[in-house]
N, C-alpha and C positions, 0 to 999 in steps of 0.2 A: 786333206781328207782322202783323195782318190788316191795319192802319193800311198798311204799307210795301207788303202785296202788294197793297194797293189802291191806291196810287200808283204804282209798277208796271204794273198792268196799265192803268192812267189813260197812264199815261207811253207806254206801248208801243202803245195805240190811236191817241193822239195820231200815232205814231211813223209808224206803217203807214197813216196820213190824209195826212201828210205827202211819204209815199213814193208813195203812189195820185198826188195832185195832181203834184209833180215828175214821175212818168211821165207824166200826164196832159200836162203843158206840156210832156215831150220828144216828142211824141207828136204834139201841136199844129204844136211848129215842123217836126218834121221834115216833117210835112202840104205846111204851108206853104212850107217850102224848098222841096222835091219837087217839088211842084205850080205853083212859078212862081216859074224860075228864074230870072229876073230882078228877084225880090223881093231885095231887101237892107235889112237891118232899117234902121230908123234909128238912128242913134247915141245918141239916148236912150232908146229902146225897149232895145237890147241893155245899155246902161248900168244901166237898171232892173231887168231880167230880172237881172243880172248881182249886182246890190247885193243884191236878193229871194234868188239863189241861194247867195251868200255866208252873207245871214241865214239862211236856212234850213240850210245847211250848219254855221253857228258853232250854232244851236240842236240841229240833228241830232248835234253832239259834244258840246253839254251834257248831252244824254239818254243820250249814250252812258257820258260820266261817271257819272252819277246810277243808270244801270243797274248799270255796275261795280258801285259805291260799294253797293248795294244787294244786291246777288250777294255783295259779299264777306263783309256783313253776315249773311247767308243763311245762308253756309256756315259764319262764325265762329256761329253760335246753333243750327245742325245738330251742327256738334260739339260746342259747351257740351250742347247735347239728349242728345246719344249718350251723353257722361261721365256726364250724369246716370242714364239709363236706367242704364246697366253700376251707376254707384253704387246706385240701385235695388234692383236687384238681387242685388248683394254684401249690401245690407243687410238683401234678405228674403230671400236664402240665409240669415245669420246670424240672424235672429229667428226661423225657421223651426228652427235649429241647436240655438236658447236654447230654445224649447219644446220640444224634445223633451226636452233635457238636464233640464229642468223638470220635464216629465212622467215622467222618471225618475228621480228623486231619492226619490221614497217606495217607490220598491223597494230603492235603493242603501241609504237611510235603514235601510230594514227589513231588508235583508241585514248592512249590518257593525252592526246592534243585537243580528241573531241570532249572527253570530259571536263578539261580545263576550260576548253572553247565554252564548255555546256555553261560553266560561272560568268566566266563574263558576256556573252550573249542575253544570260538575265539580267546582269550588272546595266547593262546599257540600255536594257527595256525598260528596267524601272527608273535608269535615271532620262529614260528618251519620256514615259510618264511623266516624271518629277516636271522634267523640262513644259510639258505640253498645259500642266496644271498651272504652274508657276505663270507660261505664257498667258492663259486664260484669264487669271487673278489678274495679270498687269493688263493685258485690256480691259477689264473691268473700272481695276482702279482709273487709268486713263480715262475714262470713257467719262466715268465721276467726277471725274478734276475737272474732265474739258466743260462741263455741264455744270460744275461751280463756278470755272472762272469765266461762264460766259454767260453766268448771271450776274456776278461780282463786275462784268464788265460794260453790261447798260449803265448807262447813266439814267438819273432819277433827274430829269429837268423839273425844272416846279410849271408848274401847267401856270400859264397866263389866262388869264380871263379876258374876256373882248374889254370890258368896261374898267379892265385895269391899265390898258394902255393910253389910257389919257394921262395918268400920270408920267406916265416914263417916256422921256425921248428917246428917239435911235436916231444917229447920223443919219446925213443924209447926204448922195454924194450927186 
């Protein structure tokens, strides 16, 4: 890039050195025409000037190509420059996007783990409930059993009578 606008502006000095001298020689003759009007060039003098202007002319449209050709290059790598900038851009809008989105994930994380949290924390109150009821019933029932079977577990002796033990003997040691 600095390569091209330095021939360029190599090229354009040239250009405007070129353009001074040609004023310079139109400048010259018209002097000399002016000034003595019975001057008429001579035929190889104007043949020369003539050849010289031609060159200089076919070289002042070489320059002229090569400036094109230079400019167009200019503009085609201005607008490749521009696409990139925009893409630039686009692409640190979106990094800037992805950080944040980044930077918010361990809130997001920690909100739907408290949500999830929020279901089973009830899940285990009701079954910490279930449990406490269930416990309750089974003491209960316990409590019934133990009081059945420790009725079910006197014995019913048959009551003796004072006046019934003359009939029955008991050892005697």
């Amino acid at each position: 890039m600095n390569e091209q606008q330095a021939e360029i502006a190599r090229l354009e000095s040239e250009l405007a050195i070129r353009d001074q001298l040609v004023q310079q020689l139109s400048q010259e003759l018209f002097r000399l025409v002016k000034g003595n009007t019975g001057f008429v060039p001579s035929p190889e003098m104007s043949e020369q000037h003539q050849a010289e202007m031609t060159a200089l002319r076919d070289q002042l449209r070489g320059v002229e190509k090569q400036i094109d050709f230079y400019q167009g290059q200019l503009e085609e790598r201005d607008g490749e420059v521009l696409q990139l900038r925009q893409t630039v851009q686009e692409l640190t809008d979106r990094t800037r996007m992805l950080e944040q989105v980044v930077q918010e994930l361990p809130t997001v994380y920690r909100q739907k783990f408290a949500d999830r949290m929020a279901a089973v924390k009830q899940r285990v109150a009701e079954i910490q409930r279930e449990n406490r009821q269930l416990q309750a019933e089974l003491q209960s029932v316990s409590y019934r059993l133990a009081m059945r079977t420790r009725r079910s577990q006197r014995l019913e002796l048959p009551t003796l009578e004072q006046d019934g033990l003359d009939g029955i003997s008991l050892p005697s040691f």
